[in-house]
C-alpha positions as protocol buffer text, in pm:
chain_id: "A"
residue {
  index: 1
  type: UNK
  ca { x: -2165 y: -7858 z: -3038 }
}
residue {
  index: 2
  type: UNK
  ca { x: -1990 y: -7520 z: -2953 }
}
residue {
  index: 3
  type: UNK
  ca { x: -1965 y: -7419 z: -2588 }
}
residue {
  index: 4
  type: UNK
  ca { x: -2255 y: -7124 z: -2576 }
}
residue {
  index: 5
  type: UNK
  ca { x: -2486 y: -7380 z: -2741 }
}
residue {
  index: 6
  type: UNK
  ca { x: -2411 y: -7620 z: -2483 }
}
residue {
  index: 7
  type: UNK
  ca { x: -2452 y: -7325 z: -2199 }
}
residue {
  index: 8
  type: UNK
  ca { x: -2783 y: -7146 z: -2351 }
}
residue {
  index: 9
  type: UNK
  ca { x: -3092 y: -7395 z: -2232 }
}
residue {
  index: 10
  type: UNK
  ca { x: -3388 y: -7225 z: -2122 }
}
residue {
  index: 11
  type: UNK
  ca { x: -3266 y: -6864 z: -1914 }
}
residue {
  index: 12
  type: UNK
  ca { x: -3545 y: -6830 z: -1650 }
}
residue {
  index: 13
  type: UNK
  ca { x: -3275 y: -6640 z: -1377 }
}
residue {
  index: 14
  type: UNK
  ca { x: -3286 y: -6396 z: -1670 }
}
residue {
  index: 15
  type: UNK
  ca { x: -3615 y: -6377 z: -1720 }
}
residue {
  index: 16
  type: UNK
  ca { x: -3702 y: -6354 z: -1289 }
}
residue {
  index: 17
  type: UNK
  ca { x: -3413 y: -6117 z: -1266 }
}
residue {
  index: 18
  type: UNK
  ca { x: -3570 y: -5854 z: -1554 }
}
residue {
  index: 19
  type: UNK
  ca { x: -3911 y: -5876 z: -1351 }
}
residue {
  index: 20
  type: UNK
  ca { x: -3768 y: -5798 z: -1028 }
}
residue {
  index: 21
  type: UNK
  ca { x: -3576 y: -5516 z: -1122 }
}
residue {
  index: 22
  type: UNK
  ca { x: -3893 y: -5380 z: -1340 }
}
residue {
  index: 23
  type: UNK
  ca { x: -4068 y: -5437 z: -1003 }
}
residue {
  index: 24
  type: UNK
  ca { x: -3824 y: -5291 z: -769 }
}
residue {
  index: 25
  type: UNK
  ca { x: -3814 y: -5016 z: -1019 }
}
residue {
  index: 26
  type: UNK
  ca { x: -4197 y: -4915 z: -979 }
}
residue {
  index: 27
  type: UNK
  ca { x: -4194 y: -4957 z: -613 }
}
residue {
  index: 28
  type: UNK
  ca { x: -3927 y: -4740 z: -554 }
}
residue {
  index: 29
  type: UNK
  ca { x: -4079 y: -4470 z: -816 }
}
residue {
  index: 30
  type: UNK
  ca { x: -4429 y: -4526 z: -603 }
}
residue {
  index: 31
  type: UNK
  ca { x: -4522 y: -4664 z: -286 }
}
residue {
  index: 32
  type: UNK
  ca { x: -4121 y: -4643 z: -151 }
}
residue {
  index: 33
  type: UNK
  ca { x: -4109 y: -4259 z: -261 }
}
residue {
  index: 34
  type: UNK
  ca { x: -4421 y: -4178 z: -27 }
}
residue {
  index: 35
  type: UNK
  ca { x: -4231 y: -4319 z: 240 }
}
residue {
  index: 36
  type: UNK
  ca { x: -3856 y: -4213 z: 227 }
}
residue {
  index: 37
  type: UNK
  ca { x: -3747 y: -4014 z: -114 }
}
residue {
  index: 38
  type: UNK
  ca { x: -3381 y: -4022 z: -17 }
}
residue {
  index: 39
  type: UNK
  ca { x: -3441 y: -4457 z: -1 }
}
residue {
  index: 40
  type: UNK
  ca { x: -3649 y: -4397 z: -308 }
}
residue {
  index: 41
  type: UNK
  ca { x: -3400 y: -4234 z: -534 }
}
residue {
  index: 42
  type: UNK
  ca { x: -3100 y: -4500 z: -424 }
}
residue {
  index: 43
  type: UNK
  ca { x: -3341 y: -4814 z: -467 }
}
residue {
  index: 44
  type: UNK
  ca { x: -3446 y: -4644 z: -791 }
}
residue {
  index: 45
  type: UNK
  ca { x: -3058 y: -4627 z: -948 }
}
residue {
  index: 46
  type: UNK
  ca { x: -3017 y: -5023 z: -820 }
}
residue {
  index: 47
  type: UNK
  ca { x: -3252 y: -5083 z: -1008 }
}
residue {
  index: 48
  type: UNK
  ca { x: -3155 y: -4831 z: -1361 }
}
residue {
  index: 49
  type: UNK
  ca { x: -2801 y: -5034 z: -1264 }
}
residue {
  index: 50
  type: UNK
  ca { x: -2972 y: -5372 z: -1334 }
}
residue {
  index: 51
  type: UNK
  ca { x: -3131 y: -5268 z: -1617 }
}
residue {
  index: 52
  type: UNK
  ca { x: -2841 y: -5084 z: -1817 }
}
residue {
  index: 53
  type: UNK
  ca { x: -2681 y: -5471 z: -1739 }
}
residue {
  index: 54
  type: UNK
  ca { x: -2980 y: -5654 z: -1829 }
}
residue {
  index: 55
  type: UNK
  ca { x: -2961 y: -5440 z: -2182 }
}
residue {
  index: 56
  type: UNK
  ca { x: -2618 y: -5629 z: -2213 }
}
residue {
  index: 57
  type: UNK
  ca { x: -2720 y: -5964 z: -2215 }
}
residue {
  index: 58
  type: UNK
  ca { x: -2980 y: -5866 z: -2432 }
}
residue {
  index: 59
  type: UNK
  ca { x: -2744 y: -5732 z: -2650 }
}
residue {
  index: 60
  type: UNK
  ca { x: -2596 y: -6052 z: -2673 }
}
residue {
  index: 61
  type: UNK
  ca { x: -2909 y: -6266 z: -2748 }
}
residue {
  index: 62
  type: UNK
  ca { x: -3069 y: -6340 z: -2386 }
}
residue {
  index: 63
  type: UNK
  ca { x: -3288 y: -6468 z: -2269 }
}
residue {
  index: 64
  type: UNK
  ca { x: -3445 y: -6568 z: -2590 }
}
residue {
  index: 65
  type: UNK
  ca { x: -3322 y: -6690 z: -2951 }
}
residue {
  index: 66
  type: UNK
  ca { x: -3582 y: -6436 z: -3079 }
}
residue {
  index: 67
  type: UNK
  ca { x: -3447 y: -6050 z: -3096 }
}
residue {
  index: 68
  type: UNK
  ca { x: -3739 y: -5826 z: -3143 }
}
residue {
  index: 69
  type: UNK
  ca { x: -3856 y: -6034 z: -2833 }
}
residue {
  index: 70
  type: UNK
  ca { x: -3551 y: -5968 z: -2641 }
}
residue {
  index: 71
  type: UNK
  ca { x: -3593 y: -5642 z: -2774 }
}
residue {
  index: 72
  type: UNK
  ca { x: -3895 y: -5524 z: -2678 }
}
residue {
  index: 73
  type: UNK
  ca { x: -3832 y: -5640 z: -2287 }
}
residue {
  index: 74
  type: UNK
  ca { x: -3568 y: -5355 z: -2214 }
}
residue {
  index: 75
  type: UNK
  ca { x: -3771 y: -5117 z: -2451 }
}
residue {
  index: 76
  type: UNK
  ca { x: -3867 y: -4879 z: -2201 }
}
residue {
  index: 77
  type: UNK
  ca { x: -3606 y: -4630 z: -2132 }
}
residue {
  index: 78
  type: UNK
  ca { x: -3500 y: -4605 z: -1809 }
}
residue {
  index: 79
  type: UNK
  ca { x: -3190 y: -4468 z: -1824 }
}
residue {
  index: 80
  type: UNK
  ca { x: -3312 y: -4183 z: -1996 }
}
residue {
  index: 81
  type: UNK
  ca { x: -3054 y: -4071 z: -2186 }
}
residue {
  index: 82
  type: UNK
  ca { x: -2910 y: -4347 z: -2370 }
}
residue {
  index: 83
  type: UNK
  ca { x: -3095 y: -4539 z: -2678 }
}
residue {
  index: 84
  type: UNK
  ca { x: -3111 y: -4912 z: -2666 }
}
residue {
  index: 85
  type: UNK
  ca { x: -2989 y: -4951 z: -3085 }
}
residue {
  index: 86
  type: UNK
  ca { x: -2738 y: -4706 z: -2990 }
}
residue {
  index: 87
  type: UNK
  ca { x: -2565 y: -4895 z: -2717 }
}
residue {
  index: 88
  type: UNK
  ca { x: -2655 y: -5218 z: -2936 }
}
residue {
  index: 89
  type: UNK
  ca { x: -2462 y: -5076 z: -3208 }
}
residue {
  index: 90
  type: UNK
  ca { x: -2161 y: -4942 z: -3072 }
}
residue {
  index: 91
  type: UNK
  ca { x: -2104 y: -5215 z: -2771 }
}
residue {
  index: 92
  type: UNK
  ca { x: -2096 y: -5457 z: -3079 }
}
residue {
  index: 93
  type: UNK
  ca { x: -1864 y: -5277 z: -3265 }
}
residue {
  index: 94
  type: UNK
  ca { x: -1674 y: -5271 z: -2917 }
}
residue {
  index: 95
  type: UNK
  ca { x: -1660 y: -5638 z: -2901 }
}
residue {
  index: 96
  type: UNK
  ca { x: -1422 y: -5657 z: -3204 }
}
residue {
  index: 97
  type: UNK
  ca { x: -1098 y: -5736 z: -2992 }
}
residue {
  index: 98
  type: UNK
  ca { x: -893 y: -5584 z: -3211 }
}
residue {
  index: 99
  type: UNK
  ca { x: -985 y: -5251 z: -3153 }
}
residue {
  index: 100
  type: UNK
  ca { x: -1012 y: -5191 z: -2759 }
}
residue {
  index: 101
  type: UNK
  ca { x: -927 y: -4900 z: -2686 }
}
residue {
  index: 102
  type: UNK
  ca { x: -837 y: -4741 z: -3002 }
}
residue {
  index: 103
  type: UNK
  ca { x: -953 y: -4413 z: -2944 }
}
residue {
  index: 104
  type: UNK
  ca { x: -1130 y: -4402 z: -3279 }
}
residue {
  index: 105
  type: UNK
  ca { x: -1208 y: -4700 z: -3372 }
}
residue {
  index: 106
  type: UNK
  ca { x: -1332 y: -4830 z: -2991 }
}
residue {
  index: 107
  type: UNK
  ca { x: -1670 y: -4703 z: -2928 }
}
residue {
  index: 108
  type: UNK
  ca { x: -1616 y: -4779 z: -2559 }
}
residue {
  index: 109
  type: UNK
  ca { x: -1237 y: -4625 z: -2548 }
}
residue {
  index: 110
  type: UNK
  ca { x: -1138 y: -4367 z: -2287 }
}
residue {
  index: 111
  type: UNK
  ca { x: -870 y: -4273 z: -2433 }
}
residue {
  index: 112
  type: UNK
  ca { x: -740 y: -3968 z: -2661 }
}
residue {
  index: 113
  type: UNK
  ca { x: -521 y: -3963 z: -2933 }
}
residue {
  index: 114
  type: UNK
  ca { x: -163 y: -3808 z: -2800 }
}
residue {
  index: 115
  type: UNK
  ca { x: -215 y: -3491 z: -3089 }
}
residue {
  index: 116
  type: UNK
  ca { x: -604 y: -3457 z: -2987 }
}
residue {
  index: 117
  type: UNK
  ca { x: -472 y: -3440 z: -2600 }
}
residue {
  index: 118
  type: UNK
  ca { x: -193 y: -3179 z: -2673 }
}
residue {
  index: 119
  type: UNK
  ca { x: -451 y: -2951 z: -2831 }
}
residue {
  index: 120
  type: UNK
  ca { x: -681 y: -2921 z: -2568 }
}
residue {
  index: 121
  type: UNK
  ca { x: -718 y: -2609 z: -2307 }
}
residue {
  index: 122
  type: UNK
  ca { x: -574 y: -2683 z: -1968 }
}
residue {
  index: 123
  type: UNK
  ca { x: -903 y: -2652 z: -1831 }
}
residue {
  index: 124
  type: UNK
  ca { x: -1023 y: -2979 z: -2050 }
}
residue {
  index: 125
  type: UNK
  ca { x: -727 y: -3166 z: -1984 }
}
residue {
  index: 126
  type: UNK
  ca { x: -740 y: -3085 z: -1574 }
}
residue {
  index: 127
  type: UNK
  ca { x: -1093 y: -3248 z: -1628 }
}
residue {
  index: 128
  type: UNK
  ca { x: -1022 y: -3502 z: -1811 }
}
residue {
  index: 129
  type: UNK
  ca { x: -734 y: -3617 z: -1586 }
}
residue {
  index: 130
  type: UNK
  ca { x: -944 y: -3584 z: -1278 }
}
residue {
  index: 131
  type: UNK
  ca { x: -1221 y: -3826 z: -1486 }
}
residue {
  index: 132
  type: UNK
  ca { x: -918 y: -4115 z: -1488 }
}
residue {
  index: 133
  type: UNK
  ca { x: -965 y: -4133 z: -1116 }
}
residue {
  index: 134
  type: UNK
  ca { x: -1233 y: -4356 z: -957 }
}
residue {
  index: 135
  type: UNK
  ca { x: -1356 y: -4051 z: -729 }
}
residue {
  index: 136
  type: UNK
  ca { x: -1370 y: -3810 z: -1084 }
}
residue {
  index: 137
  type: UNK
  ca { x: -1511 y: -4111 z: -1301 }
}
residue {
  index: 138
  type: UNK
  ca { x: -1795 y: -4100 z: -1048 }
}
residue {
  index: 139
  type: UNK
  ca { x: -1832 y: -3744 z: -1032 }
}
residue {
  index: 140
  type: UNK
  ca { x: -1819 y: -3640 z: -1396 }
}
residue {
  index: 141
  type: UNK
  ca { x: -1818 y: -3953 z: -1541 }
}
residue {
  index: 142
  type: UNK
  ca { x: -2200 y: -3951 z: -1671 }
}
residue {
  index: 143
  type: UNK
  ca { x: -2146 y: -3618 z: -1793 }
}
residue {
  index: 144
  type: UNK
  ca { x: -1804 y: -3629 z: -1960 }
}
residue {
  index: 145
  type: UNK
  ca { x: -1882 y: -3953 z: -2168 }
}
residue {
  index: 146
  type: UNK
  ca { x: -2260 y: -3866 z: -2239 }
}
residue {
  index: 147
  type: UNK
  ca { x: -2093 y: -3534 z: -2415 }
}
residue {
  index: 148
  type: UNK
  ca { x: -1851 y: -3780 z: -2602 }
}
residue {
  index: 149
  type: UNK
  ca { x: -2113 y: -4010 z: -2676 }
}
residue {
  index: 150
  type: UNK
  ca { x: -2363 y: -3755 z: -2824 }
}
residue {
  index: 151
  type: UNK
  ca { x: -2163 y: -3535 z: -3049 }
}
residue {
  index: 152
  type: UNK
  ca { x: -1969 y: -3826 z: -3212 }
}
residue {
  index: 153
  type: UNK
  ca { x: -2365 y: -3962 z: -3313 }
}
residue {
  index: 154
  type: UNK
  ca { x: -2466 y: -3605 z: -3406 }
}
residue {
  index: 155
  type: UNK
  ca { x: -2125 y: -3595 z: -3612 }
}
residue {
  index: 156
  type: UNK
  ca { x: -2279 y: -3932 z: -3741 }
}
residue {
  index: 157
  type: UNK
  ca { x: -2614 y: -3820 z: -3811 }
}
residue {
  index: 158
  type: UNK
  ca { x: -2505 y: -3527 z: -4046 }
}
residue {
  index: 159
  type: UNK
  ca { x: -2281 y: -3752 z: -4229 }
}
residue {
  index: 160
  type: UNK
  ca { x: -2618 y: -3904 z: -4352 }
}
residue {
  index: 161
  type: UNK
  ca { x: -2588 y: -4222 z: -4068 }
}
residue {
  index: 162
  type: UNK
  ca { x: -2940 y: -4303 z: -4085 }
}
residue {
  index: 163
  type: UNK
  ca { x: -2877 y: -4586 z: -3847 }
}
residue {
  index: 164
  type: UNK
  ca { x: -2810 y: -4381 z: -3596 }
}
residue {
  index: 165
  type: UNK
  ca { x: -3070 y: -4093 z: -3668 }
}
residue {
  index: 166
  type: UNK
  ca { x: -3333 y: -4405 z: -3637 }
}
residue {
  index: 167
  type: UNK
  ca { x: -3149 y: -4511 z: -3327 }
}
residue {
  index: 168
  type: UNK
  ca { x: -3214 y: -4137 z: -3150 }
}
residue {
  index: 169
  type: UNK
  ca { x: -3572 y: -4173 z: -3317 }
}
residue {
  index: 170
  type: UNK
  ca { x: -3674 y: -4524 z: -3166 }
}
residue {
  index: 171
  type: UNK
  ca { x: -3529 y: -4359 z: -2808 }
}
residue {
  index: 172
  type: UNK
  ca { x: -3811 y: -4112 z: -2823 }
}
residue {
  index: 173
  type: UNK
  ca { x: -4102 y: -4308 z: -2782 }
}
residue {
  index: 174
  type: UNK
  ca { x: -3878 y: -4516 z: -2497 }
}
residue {
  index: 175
  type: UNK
  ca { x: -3822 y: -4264 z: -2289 }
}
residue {
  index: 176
  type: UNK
  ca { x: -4159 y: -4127 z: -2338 }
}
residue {
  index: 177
  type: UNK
  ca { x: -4304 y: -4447 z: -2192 }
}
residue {
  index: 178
  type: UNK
  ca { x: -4093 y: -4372 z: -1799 }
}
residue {
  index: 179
  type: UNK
  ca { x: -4192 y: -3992 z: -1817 }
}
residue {
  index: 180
  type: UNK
  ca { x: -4554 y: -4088 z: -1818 }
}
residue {
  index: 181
  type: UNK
  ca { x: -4494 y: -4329 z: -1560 }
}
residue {
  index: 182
  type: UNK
  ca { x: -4293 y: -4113 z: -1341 }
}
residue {
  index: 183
  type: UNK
  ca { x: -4582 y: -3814 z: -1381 }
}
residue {
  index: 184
  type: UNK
  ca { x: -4826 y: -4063 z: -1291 }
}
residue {
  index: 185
  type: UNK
  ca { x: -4624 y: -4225 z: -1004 }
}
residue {
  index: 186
  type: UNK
  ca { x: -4572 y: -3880 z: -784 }
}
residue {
  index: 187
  type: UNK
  ca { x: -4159 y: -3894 z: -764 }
}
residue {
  index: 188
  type: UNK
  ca { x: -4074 y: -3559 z: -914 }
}
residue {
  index: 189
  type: UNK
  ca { x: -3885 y: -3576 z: -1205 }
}
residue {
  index: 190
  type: UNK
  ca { x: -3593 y: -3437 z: -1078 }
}
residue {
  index: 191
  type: UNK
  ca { x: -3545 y: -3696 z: -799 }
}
residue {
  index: 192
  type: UNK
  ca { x: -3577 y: -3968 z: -1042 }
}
residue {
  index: 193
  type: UNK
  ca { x: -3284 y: -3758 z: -1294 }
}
residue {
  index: 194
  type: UNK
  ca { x: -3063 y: -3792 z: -928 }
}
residue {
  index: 195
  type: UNK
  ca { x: -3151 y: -4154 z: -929 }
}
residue {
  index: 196
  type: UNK
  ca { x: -3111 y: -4172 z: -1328 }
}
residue {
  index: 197
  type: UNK
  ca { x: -2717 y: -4014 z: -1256 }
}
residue {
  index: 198
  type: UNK
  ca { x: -2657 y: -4194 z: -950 }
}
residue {
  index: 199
  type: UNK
  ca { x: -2706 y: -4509 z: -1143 }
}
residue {
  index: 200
  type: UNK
  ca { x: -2471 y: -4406 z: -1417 }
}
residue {
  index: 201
  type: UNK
  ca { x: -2216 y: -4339 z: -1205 }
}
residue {
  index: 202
  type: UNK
  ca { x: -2229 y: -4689 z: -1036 }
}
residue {
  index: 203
  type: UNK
  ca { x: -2205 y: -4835 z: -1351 }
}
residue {
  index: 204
  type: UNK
  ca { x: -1893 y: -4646 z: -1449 }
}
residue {
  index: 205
  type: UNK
  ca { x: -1709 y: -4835 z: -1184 }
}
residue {
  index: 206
  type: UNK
  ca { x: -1761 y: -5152 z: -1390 }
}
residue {
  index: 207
  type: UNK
  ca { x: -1654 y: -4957 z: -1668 }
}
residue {
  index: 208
  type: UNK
  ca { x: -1377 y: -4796 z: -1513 }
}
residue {
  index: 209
  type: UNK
  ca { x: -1046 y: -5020 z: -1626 }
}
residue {
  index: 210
  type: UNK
  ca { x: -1235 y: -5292 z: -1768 }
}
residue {
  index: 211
  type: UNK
  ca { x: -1019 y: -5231 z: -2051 }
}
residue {
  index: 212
  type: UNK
  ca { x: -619 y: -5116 z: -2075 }
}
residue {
  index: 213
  type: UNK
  ca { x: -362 y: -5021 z: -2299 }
}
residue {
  index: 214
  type: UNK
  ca { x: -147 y: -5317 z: -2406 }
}
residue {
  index: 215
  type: UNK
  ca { x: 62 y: -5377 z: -2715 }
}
residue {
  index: 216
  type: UNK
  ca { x: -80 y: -5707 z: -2702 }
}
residue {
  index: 217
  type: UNK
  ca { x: -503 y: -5700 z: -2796 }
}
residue {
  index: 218
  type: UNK
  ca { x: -566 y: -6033 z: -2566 }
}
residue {
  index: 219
  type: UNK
  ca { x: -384 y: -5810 z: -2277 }
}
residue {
  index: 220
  type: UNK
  ca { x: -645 y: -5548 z: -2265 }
}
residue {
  index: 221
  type: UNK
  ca { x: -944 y: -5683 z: -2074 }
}
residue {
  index: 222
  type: UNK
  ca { x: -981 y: -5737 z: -1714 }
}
residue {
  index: 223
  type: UNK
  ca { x: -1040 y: -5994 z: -1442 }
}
residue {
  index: 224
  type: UNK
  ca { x: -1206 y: -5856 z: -1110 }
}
residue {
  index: 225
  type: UNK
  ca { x: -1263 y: -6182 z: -872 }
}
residue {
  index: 226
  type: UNK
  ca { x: -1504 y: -5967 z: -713 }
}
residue {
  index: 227
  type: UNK
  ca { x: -1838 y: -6170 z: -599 }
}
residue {
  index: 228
  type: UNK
  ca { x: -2025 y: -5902 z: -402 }
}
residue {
  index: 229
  type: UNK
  ca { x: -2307 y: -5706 z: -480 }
}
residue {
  index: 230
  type: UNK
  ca { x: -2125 y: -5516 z: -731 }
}
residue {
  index: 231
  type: UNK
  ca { x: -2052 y: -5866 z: -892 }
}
residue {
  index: 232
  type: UNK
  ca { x: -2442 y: -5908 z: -910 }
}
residue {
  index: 233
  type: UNK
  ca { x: -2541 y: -5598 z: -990 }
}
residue {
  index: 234
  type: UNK
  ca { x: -2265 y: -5583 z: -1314 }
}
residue {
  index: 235
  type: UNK
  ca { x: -2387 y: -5953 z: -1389 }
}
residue {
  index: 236
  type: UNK
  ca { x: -2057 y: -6085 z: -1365 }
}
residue {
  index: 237
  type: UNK
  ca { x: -1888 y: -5846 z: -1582 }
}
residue {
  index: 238
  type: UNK
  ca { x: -1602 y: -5829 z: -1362 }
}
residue {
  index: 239
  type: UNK
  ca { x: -1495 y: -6148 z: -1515 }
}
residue {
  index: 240
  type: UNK
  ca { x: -1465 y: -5936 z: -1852 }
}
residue {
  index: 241
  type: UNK
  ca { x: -1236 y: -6147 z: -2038 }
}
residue {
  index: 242
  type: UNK
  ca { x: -1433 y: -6434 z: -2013 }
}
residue {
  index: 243
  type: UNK
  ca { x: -1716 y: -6251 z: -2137 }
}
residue {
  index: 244
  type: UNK
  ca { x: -1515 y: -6082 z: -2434 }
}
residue {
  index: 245
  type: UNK
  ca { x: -1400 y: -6497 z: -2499 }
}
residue {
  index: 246
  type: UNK
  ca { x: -1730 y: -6633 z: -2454 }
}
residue {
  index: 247
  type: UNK
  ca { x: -2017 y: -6371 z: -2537 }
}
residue {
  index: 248
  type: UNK
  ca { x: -2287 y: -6593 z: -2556 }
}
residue {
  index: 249
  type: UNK
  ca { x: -2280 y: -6770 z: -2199 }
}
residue {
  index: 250
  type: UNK
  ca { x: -2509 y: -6590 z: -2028 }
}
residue {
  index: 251
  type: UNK
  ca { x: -2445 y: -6400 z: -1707 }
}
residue {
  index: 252
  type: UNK
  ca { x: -2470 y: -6680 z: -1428 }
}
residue {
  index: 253
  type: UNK
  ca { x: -2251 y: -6943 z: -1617 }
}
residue {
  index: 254
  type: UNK
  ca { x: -1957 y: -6727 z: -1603 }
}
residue {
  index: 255
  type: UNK
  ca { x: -1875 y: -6736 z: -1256 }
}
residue {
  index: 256
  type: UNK
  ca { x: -1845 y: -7104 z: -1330 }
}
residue {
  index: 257
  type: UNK
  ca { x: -1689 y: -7104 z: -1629 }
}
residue {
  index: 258
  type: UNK
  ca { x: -1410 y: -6845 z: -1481 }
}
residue {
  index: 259
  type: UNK
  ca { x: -1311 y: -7112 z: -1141 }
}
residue {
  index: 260
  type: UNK
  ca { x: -1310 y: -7383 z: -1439 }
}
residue {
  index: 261
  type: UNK
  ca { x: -1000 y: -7297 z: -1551 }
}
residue {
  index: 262
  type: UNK
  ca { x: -930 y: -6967 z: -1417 }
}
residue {
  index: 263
  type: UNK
  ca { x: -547 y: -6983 z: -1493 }
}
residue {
  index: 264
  type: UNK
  ca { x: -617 y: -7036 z: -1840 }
}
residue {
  index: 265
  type: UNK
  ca { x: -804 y: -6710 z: -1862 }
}
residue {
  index: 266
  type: UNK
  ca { x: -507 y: -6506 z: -1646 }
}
residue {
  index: 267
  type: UNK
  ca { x: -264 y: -6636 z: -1929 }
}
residue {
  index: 268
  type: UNK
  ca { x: -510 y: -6523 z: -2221 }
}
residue {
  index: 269
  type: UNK
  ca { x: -503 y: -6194 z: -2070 }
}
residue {
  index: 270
  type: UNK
  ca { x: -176 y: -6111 z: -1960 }
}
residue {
  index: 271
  type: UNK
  ca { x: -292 y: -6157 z: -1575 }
}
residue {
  index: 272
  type: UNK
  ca { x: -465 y: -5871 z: -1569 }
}
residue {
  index: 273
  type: UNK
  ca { x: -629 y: -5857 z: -1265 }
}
residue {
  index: 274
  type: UNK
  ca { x: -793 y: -5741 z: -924 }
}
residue {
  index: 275
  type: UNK
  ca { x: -905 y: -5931 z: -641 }
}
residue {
  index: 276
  type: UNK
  ca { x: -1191 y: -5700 z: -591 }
}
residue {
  index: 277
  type: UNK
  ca { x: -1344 y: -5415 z: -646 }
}
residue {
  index: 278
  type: UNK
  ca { x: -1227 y: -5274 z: -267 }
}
residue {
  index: 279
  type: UNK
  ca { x: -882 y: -5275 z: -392 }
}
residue {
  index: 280
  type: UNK
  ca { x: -1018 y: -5115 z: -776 }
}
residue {
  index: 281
  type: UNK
  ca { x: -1121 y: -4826 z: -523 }
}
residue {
  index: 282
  type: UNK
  ca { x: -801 y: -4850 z: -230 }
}
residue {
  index: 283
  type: UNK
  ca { x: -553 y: -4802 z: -584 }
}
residue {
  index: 284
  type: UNK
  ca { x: -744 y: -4586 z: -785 }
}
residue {
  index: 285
  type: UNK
  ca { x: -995 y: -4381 z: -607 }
}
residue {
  index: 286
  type: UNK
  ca { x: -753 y: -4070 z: -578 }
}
residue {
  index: 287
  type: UNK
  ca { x: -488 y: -4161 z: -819 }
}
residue {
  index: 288
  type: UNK
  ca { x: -544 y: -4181 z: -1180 }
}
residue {
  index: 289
  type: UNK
  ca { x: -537 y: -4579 z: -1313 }
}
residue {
  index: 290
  type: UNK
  ca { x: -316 y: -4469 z: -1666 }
}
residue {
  index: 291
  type: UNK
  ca { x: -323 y: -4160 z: -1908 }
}
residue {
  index: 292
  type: UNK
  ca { x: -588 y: -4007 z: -2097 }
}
residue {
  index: 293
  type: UNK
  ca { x: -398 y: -3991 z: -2418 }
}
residue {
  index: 294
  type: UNK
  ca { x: -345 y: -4322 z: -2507 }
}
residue {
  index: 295
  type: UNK
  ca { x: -5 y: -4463 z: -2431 }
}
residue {
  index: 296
  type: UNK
  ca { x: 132 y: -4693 z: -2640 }
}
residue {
  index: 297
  type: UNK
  ca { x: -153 y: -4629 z: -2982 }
}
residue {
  index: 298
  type: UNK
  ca { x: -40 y: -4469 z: -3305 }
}
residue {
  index: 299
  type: UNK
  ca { x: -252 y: -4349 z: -3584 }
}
């Protein structure tokens, strides 16, 4: 029997977790807003971070075998400004080892091609370079890769992508579902748009070096033994090479599945690794973490 069969069982921490967060979610949009906006709007992006994670392991088939069930639990939109089939789509395509971090071929990549990079204003590139800093990735991260992110699918779109047009179409009715909500709720909408962007930027320090240049495709993704509350928050993610190895454990077997045999995990990837996120942000909050054309890639 292969190993995520053996894992899979019935995933009620799943399950509790999506209801909490839906429930945190609506208190903090209602009854919490009356009370203290500025505690609002930071309970709020907890729990927009939760969700954008709990659209991963849906992504990957959780908590149930059927999809259009799995589906229809993270419909609602509540990160505003990304579609569901869209992030489906592209952090699938992302999962083809291969590929991480090709600049073109990587969905997910950072990086630029070196003849892209040396054709860009100073401006862009002083922006850019600031971005490859934890302090800039929070800052301008949202912005910077939701720009990225929305001209290659309108590049996509008039190529005739239907896919992706249907993606963008599907997003409509899912973000039309938390405006109502938040109209009806009282928080203004542009407190819950800070809470919307404060969320993206917490999840852009999971995102932040979970993958690096290496000639070696096995050398690329991370380890962070991190098992704080950005540990929970991420669902484990930290532990990204297991995940990349082992995509259908769900997210509270991996801690687990990591201390099993962590060494053999540190070889796979080249033992690339952090202890914790504190020392992510004590290396790399002010210093850039590598170059934003890609090293070592070649068209």
């Amino acid at each position: 029997m292969p190993l995520h069969e053996k894992l899979r069982g019935f995933e009620w921490p799943t399950l509790v977790l999506l209801f909490s967060t839906y429930l945190l979610w609506a208190l903090a949009t209602t009854i919490i807003y009356t009370w203290s906006p500025v505690l609002a709007v930071i309970l709020a992006s907890i729990a927009i971070v939760q969700f954008a994670s709990l659209q991963h392991e849906i992504i990957h088939g959780h908590p149930f075998e059927n999809r259009k069930l799995n589906e229809l639990l993270v419909f609602p939109a509540l990160t505003l400004v990304i579609p569901y089939q869209r992030f489906r789509d592209t952090h699938m395509a992302h999962h083809q080892d291969s590929i991480l971090t090709d600049p073109y071929d990587d969905p997910e990549s950072n990086y630029l091609d070196a003849g892209v990079w040396e054709k860009l204003p100073a401006p862009a590139k002083a922006v850019l370079n600031f971005n490859n800093c934890m302090l800039g990735r929070l800052l301008l991260g949202p912005v910077i890769s939701q720009i990225a992110f929305m001209r290659s699918d309108l590049r996509a779109i008039r190529r005739g992508d239907r896919s992706v047009l249907i993606g963008w179409l599907w997003h409509i009715p899912a973000v039309t579902i938390v405006l109502l909500w938040i109209t009806w709720a009282g928080m203004p909408l542009v407190w819950y748009v800070v809470a919307v962007y404060l969320g993206l930027s917490i999840l852009k320090i999971r995102t932040f070096l979970e993958h690096q240049a290496h000639e070696k495709a096995r050398g690329r993704t991370v380890i962070i033994e991190d098992r704080g509350p950005l540990a929970f928050l991420f669902l484990n993610n930290n532990l990204h090479v297991v995940h990349h190895m082992h995509p259908k454990v769900p997210w509270y077997r991996l801690p687990s599945l990591y201390r099993s045999n962590s060494a053999k995990y540190l070889r796979r990837n080249e033992g690339y690794r952090f202890a914790s996120y504190t020392e992510v942000f004590r290396r790399y909050f002010w210093q850039a973490k590598d170059t934003v054309p890609h090293p070592i890639w070649r068209r």
